[in-house]
N, C-alpha and C positions, 0 to 999 in steps of 0.2 A: 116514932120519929123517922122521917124521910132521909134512904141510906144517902153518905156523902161520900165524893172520889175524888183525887187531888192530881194535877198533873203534873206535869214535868217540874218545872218551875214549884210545885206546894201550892199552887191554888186549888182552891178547894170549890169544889163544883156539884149541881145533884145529876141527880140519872138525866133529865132533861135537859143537860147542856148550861146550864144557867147558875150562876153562880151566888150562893146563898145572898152575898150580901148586897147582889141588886135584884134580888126577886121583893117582890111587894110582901108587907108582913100580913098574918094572919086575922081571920076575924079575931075578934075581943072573946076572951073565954079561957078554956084547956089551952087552947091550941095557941093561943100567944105565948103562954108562959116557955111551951115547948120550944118553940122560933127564938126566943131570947135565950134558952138556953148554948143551941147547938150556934148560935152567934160569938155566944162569949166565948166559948169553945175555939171556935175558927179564930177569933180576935190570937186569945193565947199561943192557939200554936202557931201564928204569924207573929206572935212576937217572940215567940222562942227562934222559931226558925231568923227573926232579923237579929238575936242575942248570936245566935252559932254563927250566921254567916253574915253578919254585918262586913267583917275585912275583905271580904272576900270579895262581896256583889256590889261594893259601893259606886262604881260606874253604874250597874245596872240597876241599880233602886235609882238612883238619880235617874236616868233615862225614864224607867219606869214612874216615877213621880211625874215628869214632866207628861208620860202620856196618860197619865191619873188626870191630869190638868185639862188636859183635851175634853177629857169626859164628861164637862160639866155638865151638859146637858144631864146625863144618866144619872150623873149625882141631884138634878134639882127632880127632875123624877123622880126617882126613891124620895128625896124629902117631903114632895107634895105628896106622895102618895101614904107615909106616914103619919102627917098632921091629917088628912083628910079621912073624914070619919068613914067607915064602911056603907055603903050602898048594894044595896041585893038588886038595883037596878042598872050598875054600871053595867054597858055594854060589854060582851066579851071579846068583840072585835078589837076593840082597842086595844084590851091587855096582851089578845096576841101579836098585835102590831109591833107593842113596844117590846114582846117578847123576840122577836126578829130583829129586831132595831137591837136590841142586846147583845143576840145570837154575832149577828155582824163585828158588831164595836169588839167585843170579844175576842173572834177571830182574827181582827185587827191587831189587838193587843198581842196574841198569843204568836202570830207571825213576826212582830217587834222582836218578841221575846227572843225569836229562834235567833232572828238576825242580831242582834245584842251578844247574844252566847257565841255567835261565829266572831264576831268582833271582838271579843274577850279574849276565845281562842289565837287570834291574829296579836293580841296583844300581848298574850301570855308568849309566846316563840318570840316574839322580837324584845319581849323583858330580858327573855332566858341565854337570847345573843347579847345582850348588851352584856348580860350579869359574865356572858363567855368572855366578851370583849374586855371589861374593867378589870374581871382576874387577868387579862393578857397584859394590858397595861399594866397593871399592879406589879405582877411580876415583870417588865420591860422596866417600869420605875424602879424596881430592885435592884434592878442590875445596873441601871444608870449612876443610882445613888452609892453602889461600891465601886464605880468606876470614878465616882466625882471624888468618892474618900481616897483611893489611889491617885488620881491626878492632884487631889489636895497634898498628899504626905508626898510627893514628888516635887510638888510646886514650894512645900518649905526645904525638901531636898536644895533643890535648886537654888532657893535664895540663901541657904547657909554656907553652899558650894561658890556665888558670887559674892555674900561677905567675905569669905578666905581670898577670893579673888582681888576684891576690891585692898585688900587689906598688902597682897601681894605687890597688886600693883601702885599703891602708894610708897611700898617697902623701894621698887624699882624705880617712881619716878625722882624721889628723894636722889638715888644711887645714879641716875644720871643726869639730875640738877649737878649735883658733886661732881660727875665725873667731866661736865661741860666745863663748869669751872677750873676745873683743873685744866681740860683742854684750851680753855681763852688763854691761861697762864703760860702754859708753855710754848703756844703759838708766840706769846708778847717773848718770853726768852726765847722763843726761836728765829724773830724778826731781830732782835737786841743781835743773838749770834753771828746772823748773818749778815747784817751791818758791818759788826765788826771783824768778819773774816772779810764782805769785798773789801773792806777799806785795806785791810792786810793787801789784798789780793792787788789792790791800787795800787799802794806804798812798793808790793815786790814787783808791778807790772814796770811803776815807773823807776824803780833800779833798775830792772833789767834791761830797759829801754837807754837808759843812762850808760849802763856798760857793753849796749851793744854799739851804741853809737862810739864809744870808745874804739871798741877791736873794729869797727867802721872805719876810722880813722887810721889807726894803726895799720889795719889792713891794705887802704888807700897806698900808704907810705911805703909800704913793702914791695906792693905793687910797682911802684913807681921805682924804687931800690932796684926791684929785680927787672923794670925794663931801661935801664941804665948801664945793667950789667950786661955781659957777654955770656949770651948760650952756644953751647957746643954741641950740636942737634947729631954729631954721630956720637957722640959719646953718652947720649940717652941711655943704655941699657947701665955704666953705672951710675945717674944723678940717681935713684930716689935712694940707695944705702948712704949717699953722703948727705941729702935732703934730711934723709929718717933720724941723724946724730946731728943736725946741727938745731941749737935751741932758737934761733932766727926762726927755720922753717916749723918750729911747733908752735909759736909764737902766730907765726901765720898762719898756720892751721886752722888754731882755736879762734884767732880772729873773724875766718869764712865758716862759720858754724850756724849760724845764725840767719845769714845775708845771704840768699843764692844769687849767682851769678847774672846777668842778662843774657838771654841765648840769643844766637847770633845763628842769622838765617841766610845768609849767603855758606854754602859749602862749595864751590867753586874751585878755591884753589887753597882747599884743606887740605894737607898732607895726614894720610898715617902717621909719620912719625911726627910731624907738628900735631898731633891728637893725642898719641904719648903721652908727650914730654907735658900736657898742659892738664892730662889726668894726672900725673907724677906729680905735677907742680902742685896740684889741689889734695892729693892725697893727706886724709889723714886719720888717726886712731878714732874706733868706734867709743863713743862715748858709752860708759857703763848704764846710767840714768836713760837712755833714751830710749824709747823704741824702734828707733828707725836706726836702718842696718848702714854701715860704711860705703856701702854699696847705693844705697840708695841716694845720698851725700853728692855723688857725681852729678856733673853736668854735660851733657852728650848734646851735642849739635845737630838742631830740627833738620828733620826729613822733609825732601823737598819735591811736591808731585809737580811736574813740569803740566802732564797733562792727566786727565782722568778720563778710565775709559767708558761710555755711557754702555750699563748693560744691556746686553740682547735676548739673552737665554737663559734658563734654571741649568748649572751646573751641575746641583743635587738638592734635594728634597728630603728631608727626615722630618720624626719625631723628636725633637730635641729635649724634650719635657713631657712630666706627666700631666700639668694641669697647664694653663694659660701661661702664655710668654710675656710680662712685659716691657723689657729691658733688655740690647743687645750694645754689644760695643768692642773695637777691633781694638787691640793695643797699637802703640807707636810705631812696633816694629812690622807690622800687619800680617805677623804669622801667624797670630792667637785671638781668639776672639772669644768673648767670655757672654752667657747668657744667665738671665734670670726670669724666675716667674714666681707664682700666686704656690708653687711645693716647696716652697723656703730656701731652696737652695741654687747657686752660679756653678754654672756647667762650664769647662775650660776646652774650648777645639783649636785643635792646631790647622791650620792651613795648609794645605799641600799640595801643588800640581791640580787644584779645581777642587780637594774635597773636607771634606771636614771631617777629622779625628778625633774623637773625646781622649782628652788626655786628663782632666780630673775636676772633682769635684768640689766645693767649698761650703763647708756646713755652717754651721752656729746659727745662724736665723731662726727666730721662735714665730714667724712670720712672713707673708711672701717679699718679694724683690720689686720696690720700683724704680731703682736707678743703678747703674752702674757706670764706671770710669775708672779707666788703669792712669796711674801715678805718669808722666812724661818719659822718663827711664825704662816702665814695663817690671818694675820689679812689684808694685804693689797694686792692689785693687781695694777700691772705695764705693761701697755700696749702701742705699738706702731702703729701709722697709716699711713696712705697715706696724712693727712693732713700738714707733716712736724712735727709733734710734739708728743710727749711722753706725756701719763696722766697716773696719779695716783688715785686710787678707794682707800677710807676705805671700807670695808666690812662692809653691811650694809648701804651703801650709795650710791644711784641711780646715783649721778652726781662727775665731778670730782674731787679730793679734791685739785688736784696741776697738773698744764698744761705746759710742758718745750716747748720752740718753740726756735728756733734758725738755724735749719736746713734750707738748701734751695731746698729740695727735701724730699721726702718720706723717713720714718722712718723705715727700715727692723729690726731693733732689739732693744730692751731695757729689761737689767737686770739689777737686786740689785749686788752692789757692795761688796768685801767682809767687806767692812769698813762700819760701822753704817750709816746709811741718804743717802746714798751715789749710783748712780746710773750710768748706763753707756749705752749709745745710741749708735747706727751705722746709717748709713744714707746713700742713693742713691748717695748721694752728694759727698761723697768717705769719710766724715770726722767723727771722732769718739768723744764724749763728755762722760765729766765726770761732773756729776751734785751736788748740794746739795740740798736733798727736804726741809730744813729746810730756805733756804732762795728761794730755786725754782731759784738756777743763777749756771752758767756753770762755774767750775772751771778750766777746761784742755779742750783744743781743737786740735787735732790731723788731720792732714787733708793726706789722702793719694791721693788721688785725683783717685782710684777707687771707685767700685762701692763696698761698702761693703753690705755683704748679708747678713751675721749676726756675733754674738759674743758670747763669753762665760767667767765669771770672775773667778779666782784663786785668792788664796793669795799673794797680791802684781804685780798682772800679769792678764792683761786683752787680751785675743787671739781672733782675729777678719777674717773672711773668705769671700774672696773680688771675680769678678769677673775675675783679672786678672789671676788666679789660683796659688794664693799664699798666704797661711796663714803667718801672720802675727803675732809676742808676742808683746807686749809693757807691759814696767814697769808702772808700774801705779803712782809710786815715784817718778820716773826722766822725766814721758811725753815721752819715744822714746824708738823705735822700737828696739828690742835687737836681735831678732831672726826671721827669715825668711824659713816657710815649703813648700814648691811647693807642691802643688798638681797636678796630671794628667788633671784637667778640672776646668771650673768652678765653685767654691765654691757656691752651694747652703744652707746648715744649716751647722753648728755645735753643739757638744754637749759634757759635761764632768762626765765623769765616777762620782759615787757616794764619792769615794776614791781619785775624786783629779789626779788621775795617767795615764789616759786614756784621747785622745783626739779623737771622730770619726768627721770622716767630710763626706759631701755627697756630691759627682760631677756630673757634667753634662754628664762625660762619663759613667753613668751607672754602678755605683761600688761607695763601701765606705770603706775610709782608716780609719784604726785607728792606734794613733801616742801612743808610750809612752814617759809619761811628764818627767819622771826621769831622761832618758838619753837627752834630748832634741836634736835631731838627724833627720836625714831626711831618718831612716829606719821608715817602715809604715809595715802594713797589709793589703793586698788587699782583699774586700768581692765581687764577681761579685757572679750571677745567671741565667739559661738559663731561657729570658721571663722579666725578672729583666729591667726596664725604668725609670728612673726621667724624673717626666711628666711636670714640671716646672721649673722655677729659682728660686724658692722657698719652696721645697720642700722637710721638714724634716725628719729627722732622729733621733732615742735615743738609749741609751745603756739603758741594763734593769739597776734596781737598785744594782743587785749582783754582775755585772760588765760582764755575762756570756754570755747574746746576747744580737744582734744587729737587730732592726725593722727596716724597713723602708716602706711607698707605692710605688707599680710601676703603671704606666700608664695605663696599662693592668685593673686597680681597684681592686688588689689582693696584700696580705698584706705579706712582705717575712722577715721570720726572721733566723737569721746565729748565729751560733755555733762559740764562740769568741776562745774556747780550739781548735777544729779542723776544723776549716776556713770552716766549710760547711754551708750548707743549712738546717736548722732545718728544719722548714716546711713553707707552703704557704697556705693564706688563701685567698680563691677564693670566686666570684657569691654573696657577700654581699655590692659591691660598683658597679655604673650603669658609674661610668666614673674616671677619674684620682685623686688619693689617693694625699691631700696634704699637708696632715701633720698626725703623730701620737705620742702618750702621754702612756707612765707606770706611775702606781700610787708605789708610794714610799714601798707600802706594798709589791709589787710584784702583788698582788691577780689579780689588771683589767687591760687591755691593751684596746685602744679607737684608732680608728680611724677616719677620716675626711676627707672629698672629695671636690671636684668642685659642684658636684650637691645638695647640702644644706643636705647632709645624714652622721649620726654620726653613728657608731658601737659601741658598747660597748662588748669587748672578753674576756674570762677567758678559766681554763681549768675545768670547774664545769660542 
C-alpha cells in the first residue's frame, strides 16, 4: 500500500500531492481491494477527527463544505472515472491533465484553508474581548443592582419618614383649623368690645363736652364779674395770695382748664405789669391727672416780627447729626432750635450771638425723626417718626413724656392743635388724628386713604397736603372735609403764614403755591426758579415770619428764597450744603434762618 501524509488541516494526501480520495481507483483485482481499504480508513479518521472537533471548526467545515461545493466538476470526475470500466488504451495525457487540474483546485482549497484559520484566529480575540467586556458589565450590573437595593431601602426610608410627616402635618392643620376658629371668635368679641368701649368713649366725650360748655359759661360770667370790678394794677404783688383763698377764683380756675384763651397779637401797649396781673388772674393748681404741667396752662402774647431779615451769609456750619437731617424747628422764643433725623434722636441748640450750642438731647424714638414743633409757650416738643407714632418731650426731659400710637404707617406730621391739650397727626396710612395729651387717646379719625405728607392747624380748621396733589381743609368740629385745593404735584410740606391768612405748599413739580385763606378759592401764586428742585417727598418749605418771603432747599444743596410782593427771586445761597437740602426753619425773631440737608450738615444764616 502506497504510504499516506496528512496536513495541517488532517487531510490526508500521498507522496504525489494528490489526495487519495480524488485519485482515480485501481484496475479490478489485488489492487482494488487495497484502494477500498486505505479509503475507509481515511473516511474513519475524518470522522473521528469531525467527532473531536466538530465544536470547534463549525464555521470552518461550513466554509469548507461550501468550497466542496465549488468542486463539482472534480467530484463528477471521480464518478465518471469510477463507473467507467478500465481501458489499457486511455491516454496518459489526460490523466495528467486532470492530475494538474487537481494539483491546482487543491491548492486552492488549502490557501482557503490558511485564510479560514486566520479568520477564526480574528474571531477568537474579539470572542475573548467581548467575554472581557460582559464580565465588566456583569460585574458594573452588580454594582448597579446593590445600589438599586440601597436606593430601593432609601426610597421606603423616605416614604415611611413622609407618612410620619403627612400624619404630622394633618395633626398641625387640624391645630390651626382650631386655632382660626378661635381667632374669628375673638376678633367678633373684639369688634363687640370695641363698640362698646367707643360708645362709652361717646357717652364720656359728650359729658365732657356738656360740662365744659358749663365752666364755658361760668367762665364767661366771671369774666365778665371780674371786668366790672376794679383792679389795682399797683397792688399786683399781693392779688394772687388773696386770688389763691378765695373759692370764686378756683372756681374760675377750673372753669379755663379746658378752653384756652384767644391770643391777642397786637403787643403795643402791653404793659409788664398788665402781663402780671393777667398770668395771676389765670393762674391755677396743676391738675394731678394730667400730663401737662401748670406751666404749660399759660397763655403768653405772640411775638411780633415787624421785619425779617433776608439772609446773606453761613454764620456757622456743623455736623449736627450722625446720619440724615430731616426736620428742623426754632421755638417761639427763637433762642432754641431743636433738630431731628433718620439716628432717632432731637438735638437741642441754643442760639447765641450767631452760633449754635448743643444743649441736649431727647431720646425715646425706636426710629428716625420726620417732624418736629415746640408747643407756643416753648415748654414742650412734638414730634413724629417712622415708628408709627407721635411723642411728646417736656423740656428738660430726655425721654418721652406721652407716646400716641395708632397709626399703621409712619408718622409725616404732628402739630399742636389750636385747642389747649390737643394735637393733630397725619400719617402714610392716608389718615388724619386728633388727640388728647391729657388722656394720650385719639379723639377724631379721618381716614383719606392718601398718603398725607404733612399738615398745618388754624382756628377750627385743620389743612392737610397728600400725595394725590390735593390739599385738603377739614373742620376740626364737625370731622369732614369742607374744602378741596389741587395742587399742580405732589404735596410735600405745608406751612401757615404768621397771620393765619397765607397758605404755601411745596410740590414735587418744582415750584411753591401760595394760597390765600380769606377767599378760600383755588387761585394760588406760583414761585418757580431757574436751578430750583425738590429733592425729596419730604421736603420743606416756610414763609418768613412778616409773611414777605418764601424759603425753601433745592437738590442742587443751595437755599432759594422769593419775594412774596413781586413773585421773584430774592437771592440764592450756594456752596454751603454737600447734597439735597431737606428741610429749612425762620426763628420767629426774623434774625436766623437754618438749614438742613441729607448729609447730617446744619447751617445756621443771617444777614450780619
Amino acid at each position: 500500500m502506497a504510504a499516506v501524509t496528512a496536513n495541517a488541516r488532517g487531510v490526508v494526501t500521498d507522496p504525489a500531492g494528490v489526495s487519495p480520495r480524488d485519485s482515480r481507483p485501481p484496475a479490478p483485482g489485488a489492487g482494488g481491494r487495497s484502494a477500498e481499504s486505505w479509503k475507509g480508513h481515511i473516511i474513519r479518521e475524518l470522522k473521528h477527527r469531525d467527532l473531536s472537533q466538530h465544536a470547534m471548526f463549525q464555521d470552518l467545515i461550513r466554509f469548507y463544505t461550501q468550497l466542496l461545493e465549488k468542486t463539482s466538476l472534480t467530484k463528477g470526475l471521480l464518478s465518471s472515472s469510477a463507473r467507467r470500466p478500465p481501458a489499457g488504451s486511455a491516454p496518459l495525457s489526460s490523466l495528467l491533465q486532470q492530475s494538474i487540474q487537481l494539483k491546482k483546485t487543491t491548492g486552492e482549497l488549502a490557501y482557503q484553508v490558511v485564510e479560514l484559520q486566520q479568520q477564526i484566529k480574528i474571531k477568537d480575540s474579539v470572542l475573548e474581548e467581548q467575554h472581557a467586556r460582559l464580565l465588566q458589565e456583569r460585574r458594573c450590573l452588580s454594582r448597579v443592582s446593590d445600589a438599586h437595593q440601597e436606593l430601593r431601602a432609601q426610597v421606603e426610608q423616605v416614604q415611611g419618614q413622609n407618612t410620619a410627616l403627612k400624619v404630622e402635618y394633618d395633626a398641625l392643620l387640624e391645630r390651626q383649623r382650631a386655632a382660626e376658629a378661635k381667632l374669628r371668635q375673638e376678633t367678633v368679641r373684639g369688634e363687640e368690645l370695641l363698640a362698646k368701649v367707643m360708645k362709652r368713649k361717646n357717652q364720656a366725650a359728650a359729658r365732657m363736652n356738656s360740662h365744659n360748655e358749663r365752666r364755658s359759661r361760668a367762665r364767661e360770667a366771671t369774666l365778665q364779674a371780674a371786668a366790672r370790678s376794679k383792679v389795682n394794677l399797683d397792688s399786683s404783688s399781693s392779688a394772687p395770695s388773696s386770688r389763691s383763698t378765695s373759692p370764686k377764683n378756683e372756681k374760675r380756675d377750673a372753669s379755663m382748664e379746658r378752653k384756652p384763651m384767644r391770643l391777642v397779637r397786637s403787643a403795643s401797649v402791653t404793659s409788664p405789669r398788665i402781663l402780671t396781673s393777667i398770668k395771676e388772674l389765670f393762674d391755677r393748681k396743676r391738675r394731678g391727672h394730667s400730663v401737662c404741667s401748670q406751666e404749660e396752662d399759660l397763655v403768653s402774647p405772640v411775638r411780633i416780627c415787624v421785619s425779617a431779615r433776608v439772609p446773606a451769609r453761613a454764620l456757622q456750619v456743623l455736623d449736627a447729626h450722625e446720619q440724615d437731617i430731616n426736620a428742623v424747628r426754632f421755638s417761639s422764643s427763637s433762642d432754641l432750635l431743636a433738630t431731628g433725623g433718620t439716628d432717632k434722636v432731637i438735638k437741642l441748640w441754643e442760639v447765641r450771638a450767631g452760633l449754635l450750642t448743643h444743649r441736649g438731647t431727647l431720646d425715646g424714638s425706636t426710629e428716625g425723626i420726620t417732624c418736629i414743633e415746640f408747643d407756643p409757650m416753648g415748654f414742650r416738643i412734638l414730634a413724629a417718626s417712622y415708628s408709627k407714632a407721635a411723642m411728646l418731650w417736656q423740656l428738660g426731659d430726655s425721654v418721652p413724656k406721652v407716646t400716641l400710637t395708632g397709626h399703621s404707617r409712619k408718622v409725616t406730621a404732628a402739630r399742636f392743635s389750636s385747642i389747649l391739650h390737643q394735637v393733630v397727626t397725619g400719617s402714610a396710612d392716608g389718615s388724619i388724628r386728633l388727640w388728647d395729651l391729657r388722656r394720650a387717646a385719639c379723639l377724631q379719625s379721618r381716614n383719606v386713604a392718601k398718603y398725607c405728607s404733612d399738615l398745618v392747624c388754624s382756628e377750627n380748621c385743620i389743612i392737610s397736603g397728600h400725595y394725590d396733589g390735593q390739599i385738603r381743609v377739614w373742620d376740626s368740629r364737625a370731622a369732614s372735609c369742607v374744602q378741596v385745593l389741587p395742587a399742580q404735584g405732589k404735596v410735600t410740606s405745608l406751612d401757615l403764614s404768621s397771620d393765619h391768612r397765607q397758605l404755601l405748599s411745596c410740590c414735587r413739580d418744582d415750584c411753591l403755591q401760595l394760597f390765600d385763606l380769606r377767599r378760600w378759592s383755588n387761585e394760588r401764586v406760583t414761585f418757580r426758579a431757574d436751578g430750583f428742585k425738590c429733592g425729596s417727598d419730604s421736603t420743606k418749605a416756610v414763609i418768613s415770619p412778616d409773611c414777605c418771603y418764601l424759603a425753601a432747599g433745592s437738590a442742587d444743596g443751595a437755599v432759594y428764597i422769593w419775594n412774596v410782593s413781586t413773585g421773584k427771586l430774592e437771592t440764592r445761597l450756594p456752596d454751603k450744603h454737600s447734597s439735597s437740602i431737606s428741610a429749612v426753619s425762620w426763628s420767629l425773631s426774623g434774625e436766623y434762618f437754618v438749614s438742613v440737608d441729607k448729609s447730617k450738615r446744619a447751617v445756621l444764616w443771617s444777614d450780619m
